[in-house]
TIVEXBA-538022 format. One record per residue (C-alpha): residue in one letter; x, y, z; residue number from 1. Coordinates in steps of 0.1 Angstrom, whole numbers, m for minus. Example, Ala and Ser with C-alpha at 12.3 -4.5 7.8 and 13.67 -1.06 7.14 Angstrom:
BEGIN
+------+-------+-------+-------+------+
| resn |    px |    py |    pz | resi |
+------+-------+-------+-------+------+
|    A |   123 |   m45 |    78 |    1 |
|    S |   137 |   m11 |    71 |    2 |
+------+-------+-------+-------+------+
END
This chain:
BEGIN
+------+-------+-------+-------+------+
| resn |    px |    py |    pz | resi |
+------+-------+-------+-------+------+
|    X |   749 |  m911 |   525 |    1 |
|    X |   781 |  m921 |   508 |    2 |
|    X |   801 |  m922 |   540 |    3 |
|    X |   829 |  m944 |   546 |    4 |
|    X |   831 |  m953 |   504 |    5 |
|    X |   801 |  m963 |   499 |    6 |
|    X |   790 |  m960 |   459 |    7 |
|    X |   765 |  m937 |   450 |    8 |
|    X |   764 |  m942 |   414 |    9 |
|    X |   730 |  m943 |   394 |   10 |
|    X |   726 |  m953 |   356 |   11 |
|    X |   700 |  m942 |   338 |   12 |
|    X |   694 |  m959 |   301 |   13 |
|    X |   666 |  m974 |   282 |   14 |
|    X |   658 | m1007 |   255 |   15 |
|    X |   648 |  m978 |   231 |   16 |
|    X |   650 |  m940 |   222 |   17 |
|    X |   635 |  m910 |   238 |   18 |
|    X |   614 |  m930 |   266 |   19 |
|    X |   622 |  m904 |   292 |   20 |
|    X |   659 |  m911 |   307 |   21 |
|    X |   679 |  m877 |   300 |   22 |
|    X |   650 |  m857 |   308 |   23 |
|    X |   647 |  m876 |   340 |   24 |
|    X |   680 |  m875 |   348 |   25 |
|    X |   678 |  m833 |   353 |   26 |
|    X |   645 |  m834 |   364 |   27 |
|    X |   648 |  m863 |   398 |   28 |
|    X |   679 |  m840 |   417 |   29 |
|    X |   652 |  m812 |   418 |   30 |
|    X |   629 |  m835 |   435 |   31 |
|    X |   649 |  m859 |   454 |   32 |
|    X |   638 |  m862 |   492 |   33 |
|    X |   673 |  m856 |   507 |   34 |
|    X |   684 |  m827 |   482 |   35 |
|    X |   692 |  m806 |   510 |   36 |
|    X |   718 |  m830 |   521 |   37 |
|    X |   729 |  m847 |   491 |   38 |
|    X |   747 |  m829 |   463 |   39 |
|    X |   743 |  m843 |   430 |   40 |
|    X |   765 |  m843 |   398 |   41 |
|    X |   742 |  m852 |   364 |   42 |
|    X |   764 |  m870 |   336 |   43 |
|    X |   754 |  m873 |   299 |   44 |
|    X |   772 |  m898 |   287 |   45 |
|    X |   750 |  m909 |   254 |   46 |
|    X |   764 |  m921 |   228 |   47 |
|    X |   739 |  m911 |   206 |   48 |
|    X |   748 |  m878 |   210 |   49 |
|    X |   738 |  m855 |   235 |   50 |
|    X |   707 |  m828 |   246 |   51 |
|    X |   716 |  m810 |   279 |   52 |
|    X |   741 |  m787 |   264 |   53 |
|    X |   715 |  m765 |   242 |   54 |
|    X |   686 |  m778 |   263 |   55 |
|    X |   695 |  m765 |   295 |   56 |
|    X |   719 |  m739 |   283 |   57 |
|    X |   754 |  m750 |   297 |   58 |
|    X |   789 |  m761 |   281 |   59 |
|    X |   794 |  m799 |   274 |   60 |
|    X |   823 |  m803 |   294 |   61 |
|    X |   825 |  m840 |   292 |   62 |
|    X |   858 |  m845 |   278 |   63 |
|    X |   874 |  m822 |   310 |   64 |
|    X |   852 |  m846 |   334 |   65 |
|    X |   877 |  m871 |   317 |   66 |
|    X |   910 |  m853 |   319 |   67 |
|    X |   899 |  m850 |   358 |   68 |
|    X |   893 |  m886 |   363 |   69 |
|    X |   926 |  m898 |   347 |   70 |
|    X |   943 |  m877 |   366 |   71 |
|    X |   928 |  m884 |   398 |   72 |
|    X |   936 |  m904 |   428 |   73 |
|    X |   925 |  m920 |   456 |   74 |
|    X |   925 |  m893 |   489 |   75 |
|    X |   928 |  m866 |   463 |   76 |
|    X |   897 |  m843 |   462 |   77 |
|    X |   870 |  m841 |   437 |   78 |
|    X |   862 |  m809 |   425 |   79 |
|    X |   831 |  m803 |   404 |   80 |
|    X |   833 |  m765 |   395 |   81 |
|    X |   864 |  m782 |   372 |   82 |
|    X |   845 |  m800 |   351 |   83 |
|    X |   804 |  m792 |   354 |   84 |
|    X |   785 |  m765 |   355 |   85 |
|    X |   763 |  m755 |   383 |   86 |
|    X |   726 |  m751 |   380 |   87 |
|    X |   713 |  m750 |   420 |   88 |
|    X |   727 |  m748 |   452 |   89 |
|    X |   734 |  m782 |   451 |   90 |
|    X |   737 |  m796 |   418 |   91 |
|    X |   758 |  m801 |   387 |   92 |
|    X |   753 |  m809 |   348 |   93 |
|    X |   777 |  m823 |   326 |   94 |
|    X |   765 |  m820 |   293 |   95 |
|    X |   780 |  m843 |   267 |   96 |
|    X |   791 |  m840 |   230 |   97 |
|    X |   758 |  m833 |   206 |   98 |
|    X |   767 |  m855 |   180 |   99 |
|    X |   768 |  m894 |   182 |  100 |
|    X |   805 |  m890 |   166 |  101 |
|    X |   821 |  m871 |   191 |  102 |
|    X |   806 |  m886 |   221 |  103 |
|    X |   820 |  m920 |   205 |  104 |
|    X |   851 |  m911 |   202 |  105 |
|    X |   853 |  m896 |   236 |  106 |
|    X |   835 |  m926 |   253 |  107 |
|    X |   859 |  m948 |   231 |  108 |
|    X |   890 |  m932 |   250 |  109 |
|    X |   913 |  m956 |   265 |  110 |
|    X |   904 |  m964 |   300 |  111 |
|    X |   880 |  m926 |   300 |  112 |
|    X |   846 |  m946 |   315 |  113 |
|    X |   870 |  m964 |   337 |  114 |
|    X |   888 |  m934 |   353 |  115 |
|    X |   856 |  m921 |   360 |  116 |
|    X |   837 |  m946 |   374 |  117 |
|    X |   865 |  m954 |   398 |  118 |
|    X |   867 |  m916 |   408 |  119 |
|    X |   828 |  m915 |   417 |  120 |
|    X |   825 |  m947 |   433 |  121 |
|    X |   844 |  m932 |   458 |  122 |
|    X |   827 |  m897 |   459 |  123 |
|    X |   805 |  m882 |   488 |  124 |
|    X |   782 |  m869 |   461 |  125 |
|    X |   756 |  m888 |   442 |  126 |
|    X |   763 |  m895 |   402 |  127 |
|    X |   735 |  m901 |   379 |  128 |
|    X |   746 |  m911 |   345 |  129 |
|    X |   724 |  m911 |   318 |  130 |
|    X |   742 |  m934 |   292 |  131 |
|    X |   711 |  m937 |   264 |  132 |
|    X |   710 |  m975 |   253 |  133 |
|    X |   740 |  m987 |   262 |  134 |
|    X |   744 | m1020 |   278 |  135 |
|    X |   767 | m1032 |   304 |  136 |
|    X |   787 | m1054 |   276 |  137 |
|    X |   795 | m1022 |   259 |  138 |
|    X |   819 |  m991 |   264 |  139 |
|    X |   803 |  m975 |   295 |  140 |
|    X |   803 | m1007 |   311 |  141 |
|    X |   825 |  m996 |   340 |  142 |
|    X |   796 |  m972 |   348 |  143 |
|    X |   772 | m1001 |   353 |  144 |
|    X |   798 | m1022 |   369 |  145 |
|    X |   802 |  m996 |   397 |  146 |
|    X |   766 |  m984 |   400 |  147 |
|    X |   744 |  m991 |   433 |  148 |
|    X |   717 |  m987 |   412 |  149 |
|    X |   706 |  m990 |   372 |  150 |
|    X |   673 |  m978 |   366 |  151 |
|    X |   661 |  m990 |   329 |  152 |
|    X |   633 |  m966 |   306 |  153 |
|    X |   613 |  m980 |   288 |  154 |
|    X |   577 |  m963 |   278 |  155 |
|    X |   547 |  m980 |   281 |  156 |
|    X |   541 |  m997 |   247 |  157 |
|    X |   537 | m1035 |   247 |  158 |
|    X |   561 | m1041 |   217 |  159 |
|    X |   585 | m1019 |   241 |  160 |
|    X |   576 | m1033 |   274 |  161 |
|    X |   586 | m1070 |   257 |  162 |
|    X |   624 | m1059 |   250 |  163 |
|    X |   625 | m1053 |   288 |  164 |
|    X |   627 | m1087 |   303 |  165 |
|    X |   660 | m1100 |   281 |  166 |
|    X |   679 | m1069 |   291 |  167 |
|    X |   672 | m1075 |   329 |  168 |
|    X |   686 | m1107 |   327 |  169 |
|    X |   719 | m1090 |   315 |  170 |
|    X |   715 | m1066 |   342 |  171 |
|    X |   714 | m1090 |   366 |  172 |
|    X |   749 | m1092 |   360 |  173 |
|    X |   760 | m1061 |   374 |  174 |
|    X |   753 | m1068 |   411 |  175 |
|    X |   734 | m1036 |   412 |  176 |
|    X |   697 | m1029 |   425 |  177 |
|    X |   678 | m1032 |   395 |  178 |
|    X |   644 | m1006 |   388 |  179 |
|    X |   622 | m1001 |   359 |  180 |
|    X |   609 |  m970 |   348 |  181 |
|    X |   579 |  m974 |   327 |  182 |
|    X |   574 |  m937 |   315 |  183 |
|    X |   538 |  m921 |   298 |  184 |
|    X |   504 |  m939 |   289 |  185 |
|    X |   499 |  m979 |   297 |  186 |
|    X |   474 | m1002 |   277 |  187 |
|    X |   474 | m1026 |   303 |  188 |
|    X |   472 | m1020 |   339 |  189 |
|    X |   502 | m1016 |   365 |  190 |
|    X |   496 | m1046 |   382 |  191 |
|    X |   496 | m1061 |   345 |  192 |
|    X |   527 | m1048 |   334 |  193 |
|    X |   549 | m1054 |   366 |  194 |
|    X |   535 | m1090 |   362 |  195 |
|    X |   549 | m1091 |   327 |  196 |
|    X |   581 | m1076 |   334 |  197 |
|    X |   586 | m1102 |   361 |  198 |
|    X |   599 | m1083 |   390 |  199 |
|    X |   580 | m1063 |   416 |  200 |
|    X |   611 | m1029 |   412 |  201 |
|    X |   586 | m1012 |   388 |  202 |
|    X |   577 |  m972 |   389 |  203 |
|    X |   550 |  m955 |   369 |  204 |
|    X |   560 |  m921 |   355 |  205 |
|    X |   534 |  m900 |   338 |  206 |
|    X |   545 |  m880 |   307 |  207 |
|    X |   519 |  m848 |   308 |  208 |
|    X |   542 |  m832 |   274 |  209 |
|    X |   560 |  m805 |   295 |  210 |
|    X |   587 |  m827 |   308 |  211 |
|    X |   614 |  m808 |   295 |  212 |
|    X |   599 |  m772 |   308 |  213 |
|    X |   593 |  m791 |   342 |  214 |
|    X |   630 |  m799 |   338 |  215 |
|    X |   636 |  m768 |   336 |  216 |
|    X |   616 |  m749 |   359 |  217 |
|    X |   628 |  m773 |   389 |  218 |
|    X |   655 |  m752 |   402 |  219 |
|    X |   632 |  m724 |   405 |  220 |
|    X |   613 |  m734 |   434 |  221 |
|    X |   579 |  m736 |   421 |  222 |
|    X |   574 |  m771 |   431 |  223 |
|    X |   539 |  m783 |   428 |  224 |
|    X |   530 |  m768 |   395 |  225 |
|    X |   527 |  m797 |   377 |  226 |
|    X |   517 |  m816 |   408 |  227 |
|    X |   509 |  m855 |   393 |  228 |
|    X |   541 |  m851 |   374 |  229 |
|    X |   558 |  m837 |   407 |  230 |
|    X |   542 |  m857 |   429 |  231 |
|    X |   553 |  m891 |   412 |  232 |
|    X |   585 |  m880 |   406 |  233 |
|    X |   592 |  m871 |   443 |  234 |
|    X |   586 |  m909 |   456 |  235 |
|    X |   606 |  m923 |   424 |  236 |
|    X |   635 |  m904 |   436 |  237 |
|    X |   631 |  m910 |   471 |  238 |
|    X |   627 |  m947 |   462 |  239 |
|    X |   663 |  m942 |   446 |  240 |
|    X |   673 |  m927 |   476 |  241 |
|    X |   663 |  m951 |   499 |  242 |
|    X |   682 |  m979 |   474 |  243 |
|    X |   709 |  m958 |   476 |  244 |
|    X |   705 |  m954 |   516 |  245 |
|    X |   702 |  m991 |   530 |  246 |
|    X |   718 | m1008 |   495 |  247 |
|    X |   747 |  m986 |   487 |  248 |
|    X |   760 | m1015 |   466 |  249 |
|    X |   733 | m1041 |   457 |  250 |
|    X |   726 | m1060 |   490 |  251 |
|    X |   695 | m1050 |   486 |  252 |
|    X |   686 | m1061 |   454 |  253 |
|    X |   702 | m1097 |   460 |  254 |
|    X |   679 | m1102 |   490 |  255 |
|    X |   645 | m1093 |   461 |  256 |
|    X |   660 | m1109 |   438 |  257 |
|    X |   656 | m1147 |   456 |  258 |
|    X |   626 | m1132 |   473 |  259 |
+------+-------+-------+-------+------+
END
């Protein structure tokens, strides 16, 4: 995977806070079905501010993530060590700035979301973003613009499940394949709410309250412990993969779209 150019960009974001994204974000590499091939770099890039730094323990490094990418060019190589920190064998966290005023101004850097969208579309590795609730219309639209795939948090609530549907229709937009993550407890049923959200690309992630630990823990190859939350979380990252694997930039999600 990523082979020949192909983009291997994934957004994470959400209509709403908290519904699941940044935790996800660190938690899917640990589970993803090809980990042992694929290396993966995690990207914070919330403009509300950031959590990975003092959740996780490592250095926001965001800003020399940026200094790379503007001074990178095509053929050169891409070296994470520069820039992220390494948590596993094959897997790297940027953290971002903690407080929504630096990660503005950083974001808000002439050409900075640019730079490095260009650099990672072109990567070998897979790049997850996890840009909070911004929108394609806003500063980190480059990152959408470039992504094979933008998966979209929302939890599980009907008065959050209804901000959904307008902000797909922006999506659509973006020529990427399009998922939604619908994170914690439902009222309604599954079949119910993928009815309501109008498009079949729906996955159904419990919340059991230890997310973050389970975030945590990943890396230290004590997979099963938390097997519903595991187990779910395994086939949403392999359906990623696969996405990522057949559609590395949106084929795939034409075809279902006039399906």
């Amino acid at each position: 995977m990523g082979d020949g150019g192909a983009v291997v960009i994934v957004v994470f974001h959400s209509v709403s806070g908290s519904p699941g994204a940044s935790v996800w974000s660190v938690l899917a590499p640990g589970l993803w079905s090809s980990g042992k091939e694929a290396e993966h770099v995690v990207v914070e890039a919330d403009l509300a501010g950031g959590v990975m730094g003092a959740r996780y323990q490592v250095d926001a490094m965001t800003d020399l993530l940026m200094t790379e990418a503007r001074t990178w060019s095509p053929g050169s190589t891409i070296t994470p060590s520069l820039f992220a920190s390494k948590v596993a064998d094959r897997v790297w966290l940027v953290p971002g700035p903690k407080t929504p005023e630096a990660a503005t101004r950083l974001w808000h850097t002439e050409s900075g979301a640019t730079s490095i969208a260009d650099m990672a579309a072109v990567d070998r590795r897979v790049w997850l973003f996890d840009v909070g609730r911004a929108t394609p219309s806003g500063v980190l639209g480059p990152l959408f613009a470039e992504a094979a795939m933008t998966v979209l948090f929302v939890r599980g609530y009907a008065e959050e499940l209804a901000k959904v549907r307008q902000r797909l229709v922006d999506l659509r937009a973006t020529k990427s394949h399009i998922t939604v993550a619908v994170t914690g407890n439902c009222v309604h049923s599954h079949d119910e709410v993928t009815e309501f959200l109008g498009t079949k690309h729906v996955s159904f992630l419990p919340d059991d309250g230890q997310l973050i630990e389970d975030s945590r823990t990943v890396w230290a190859g004590r997979r099963g412990r938390r097997r519903g939350v595991w187990a779910a979380g395994a086939e949403f990252t392999a359906n990623i993969d696969e996405v990522l694997a057949y559609s590395p930039r949106g084929e795939m999600r034409v075809v279902s779209e006039v399906s």
